[in-house]
C-alpha positions in Angstrom: 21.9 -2.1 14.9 18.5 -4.0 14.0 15.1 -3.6 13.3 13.3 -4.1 16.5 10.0 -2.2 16.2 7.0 -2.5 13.5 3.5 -1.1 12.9 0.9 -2.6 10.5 0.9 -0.1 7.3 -3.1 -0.8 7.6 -3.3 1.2 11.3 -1.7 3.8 10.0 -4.2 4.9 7.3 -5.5 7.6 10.3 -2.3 9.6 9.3 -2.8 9.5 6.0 -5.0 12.4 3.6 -8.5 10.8 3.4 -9.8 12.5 0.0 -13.4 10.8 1.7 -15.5 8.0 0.1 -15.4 7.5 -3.7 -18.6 5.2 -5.9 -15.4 4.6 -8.3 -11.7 3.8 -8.4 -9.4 6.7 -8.8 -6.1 6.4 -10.3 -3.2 8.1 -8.7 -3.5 10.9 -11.1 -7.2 11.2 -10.2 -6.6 11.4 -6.6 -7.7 14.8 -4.4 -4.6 15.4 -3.2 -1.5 18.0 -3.3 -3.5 20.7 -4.2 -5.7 18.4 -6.4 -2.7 17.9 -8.8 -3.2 13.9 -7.6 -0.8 11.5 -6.8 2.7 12.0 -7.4 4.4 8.8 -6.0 4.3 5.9 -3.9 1.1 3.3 -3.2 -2.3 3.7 -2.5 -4.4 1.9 -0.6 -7.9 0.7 -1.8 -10.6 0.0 0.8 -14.1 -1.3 0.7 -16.4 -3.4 2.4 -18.5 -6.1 1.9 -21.3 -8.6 3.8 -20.1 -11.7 5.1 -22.0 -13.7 2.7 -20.1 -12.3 -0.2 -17.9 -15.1 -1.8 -15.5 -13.7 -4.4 -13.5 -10.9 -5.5 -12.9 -10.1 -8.6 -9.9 -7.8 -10.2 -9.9 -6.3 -14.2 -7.3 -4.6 -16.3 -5.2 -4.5 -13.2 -1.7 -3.1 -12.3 0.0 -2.8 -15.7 3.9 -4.0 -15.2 2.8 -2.9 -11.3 2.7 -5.0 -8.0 0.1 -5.0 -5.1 -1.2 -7.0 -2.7 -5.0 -8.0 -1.7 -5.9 -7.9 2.1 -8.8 -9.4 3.6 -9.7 -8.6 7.3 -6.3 -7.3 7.3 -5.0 -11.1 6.4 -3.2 -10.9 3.0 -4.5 -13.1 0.7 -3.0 -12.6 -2.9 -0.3 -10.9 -4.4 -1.2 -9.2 -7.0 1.2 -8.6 -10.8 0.0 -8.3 -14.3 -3.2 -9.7 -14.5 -6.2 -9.1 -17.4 -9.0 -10.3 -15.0 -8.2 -12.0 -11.6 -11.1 -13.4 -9.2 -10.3 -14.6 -6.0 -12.0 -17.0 -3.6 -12.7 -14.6 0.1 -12.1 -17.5 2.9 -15.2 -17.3 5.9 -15.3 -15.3 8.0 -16.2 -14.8 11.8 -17.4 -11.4 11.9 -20.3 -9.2 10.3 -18.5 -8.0 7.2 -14.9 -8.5 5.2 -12.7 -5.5 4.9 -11.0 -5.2 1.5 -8.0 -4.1 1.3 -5.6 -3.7 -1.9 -2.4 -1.8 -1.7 -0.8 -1.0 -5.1 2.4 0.3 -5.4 3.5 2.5 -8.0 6.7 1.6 -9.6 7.1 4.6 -12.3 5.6 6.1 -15.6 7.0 5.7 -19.0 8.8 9.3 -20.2 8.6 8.6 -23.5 6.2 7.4 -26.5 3.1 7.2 -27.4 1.8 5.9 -23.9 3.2 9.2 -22.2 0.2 11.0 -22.4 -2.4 8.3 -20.8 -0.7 6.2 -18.9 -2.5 5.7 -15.3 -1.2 4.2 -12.3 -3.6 2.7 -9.5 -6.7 0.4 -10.1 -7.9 1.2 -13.7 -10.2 -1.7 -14.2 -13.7 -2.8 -12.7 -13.4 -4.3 -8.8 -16.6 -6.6 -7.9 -17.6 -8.6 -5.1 -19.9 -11.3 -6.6 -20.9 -9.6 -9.9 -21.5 -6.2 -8.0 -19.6 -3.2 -9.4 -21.3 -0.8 -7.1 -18.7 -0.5 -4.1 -18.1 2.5 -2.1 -14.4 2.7 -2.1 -11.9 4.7 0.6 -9.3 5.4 -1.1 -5.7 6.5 0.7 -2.4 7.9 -1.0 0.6 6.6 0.9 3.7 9.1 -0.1 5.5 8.9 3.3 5.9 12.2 3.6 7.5 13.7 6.2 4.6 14.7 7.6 3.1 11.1 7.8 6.2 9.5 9.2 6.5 11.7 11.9 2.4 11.2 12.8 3.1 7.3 12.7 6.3 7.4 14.6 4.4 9.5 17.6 1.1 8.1 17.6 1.4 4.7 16.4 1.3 1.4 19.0 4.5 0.1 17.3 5.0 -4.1 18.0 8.1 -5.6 19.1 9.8 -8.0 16.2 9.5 -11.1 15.1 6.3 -10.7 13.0 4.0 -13.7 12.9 2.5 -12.9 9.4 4.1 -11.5 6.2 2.1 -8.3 6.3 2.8 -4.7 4.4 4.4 -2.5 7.0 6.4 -0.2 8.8 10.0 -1.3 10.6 12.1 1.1 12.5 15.3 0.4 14.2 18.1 3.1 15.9 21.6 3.5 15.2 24.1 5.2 17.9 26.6 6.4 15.7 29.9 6.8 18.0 33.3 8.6 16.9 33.5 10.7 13.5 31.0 9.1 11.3 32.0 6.6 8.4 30.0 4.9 5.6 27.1 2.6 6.6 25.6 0.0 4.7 21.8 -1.6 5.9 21.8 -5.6 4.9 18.7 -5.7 3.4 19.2 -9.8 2.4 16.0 -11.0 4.3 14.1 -7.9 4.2 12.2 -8.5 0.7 10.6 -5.6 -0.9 9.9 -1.9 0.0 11.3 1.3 1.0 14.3 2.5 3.1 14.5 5.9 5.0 16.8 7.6 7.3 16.0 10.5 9.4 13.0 10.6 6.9 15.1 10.6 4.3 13.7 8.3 1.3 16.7 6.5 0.4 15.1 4.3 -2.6 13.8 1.5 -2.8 14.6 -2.2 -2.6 13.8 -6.0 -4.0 15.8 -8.9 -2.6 
């Protein structure tokens, strides 16, 4: 079997809880979700706009031993690891605005020490666009639940493989399983970083 089928993780933020529009960042714990308990597990995507004259982007105290990825106009432009303060240069634009996008995955919490008891996942540090701090931020949990994956399987306009640009998303393939069922392995050599399910079943992640 192969992976045939994908969908930009970006169109599927309609399925996803929308906690509605914050004047600050939230970390995963902070987040309005499961019953206001917050985050739990997984990524979160980021999103703000900005005018088109707006020139650079700039990222503080951000992800902690934690990866992301910074989209503009739903173009990735920087991958993101371990940084104090990072600014980044937006490229021009066509239309009437940029769309800022930064997905940050969550890859754990300590369970021990003195960090156990403050330890924050998500943006923690000050996000501005040319100096300005004051951003109006959408701010998405991404848990792939069951509940989301069955939303994006049945209402999402899923694309036909190859991909023209590296992009975050979501890749679905079938598997006619003939005969008494035996162990199966997925080759995951060229698939580079993320998360495998079967039957919505999170199976863990993977980095090749």
């Amino acid at each position: 079997a192969s992976m045939h089928l994908y969908l930009p993780l970006l169109d599927t933020s309609v399925y996803l809880p929308y906690p509605g529009k914050a004047a600050e960042l939230l970390s995963m714990e902070q987040l309005p979700v499961n019953r206001n308990t917050g985050q739990r597990f997984g990524y979160v995507l980021y999103r703000t706009r900005a005018k088109k004259e707006s020139t650079k982007l700039t990222i503080q105290n951000c992800f902690e031993n934690q990866t992301g990825v910074v989209i503009v106009n739903k173009h990735p432009l920087h991958e993101l690891s371990n940084y104090n303060q990072l600014t980044i240069t937006l490229p021009a634009v066509d239309t009437d605005e940029y769309i800022v996008d930064i997905l940050y995955e969550g890859t754990g919490r300590v369970n021990y020490g003195e960090r156990l008891d403050y330890q924050r996942q998500g943006l923690i540090g000050p996000v501005s666009i040319d100096g300005d701090r004051e951003l109006i931020w959408r701010i998405y949990a991404v848990e792939f639940l069951p509940s989301f994956l069955s939303a994006a399987e049945a209402g999402g306009i899923w694309r036909r493989m190859p991909v023209k640009e590296r992009i975050p998303m979501l890749v679905k393939g079938t598997i006619e399983i003939k005969g008494i069922p035996k162990d199966t392995f997925a080759d995951m050599s060229n698939w580079g970083k993320g998360v495998l399910f079967v039957n919505q079943v999170n199976l863990g992640r993977y980095w090749v």
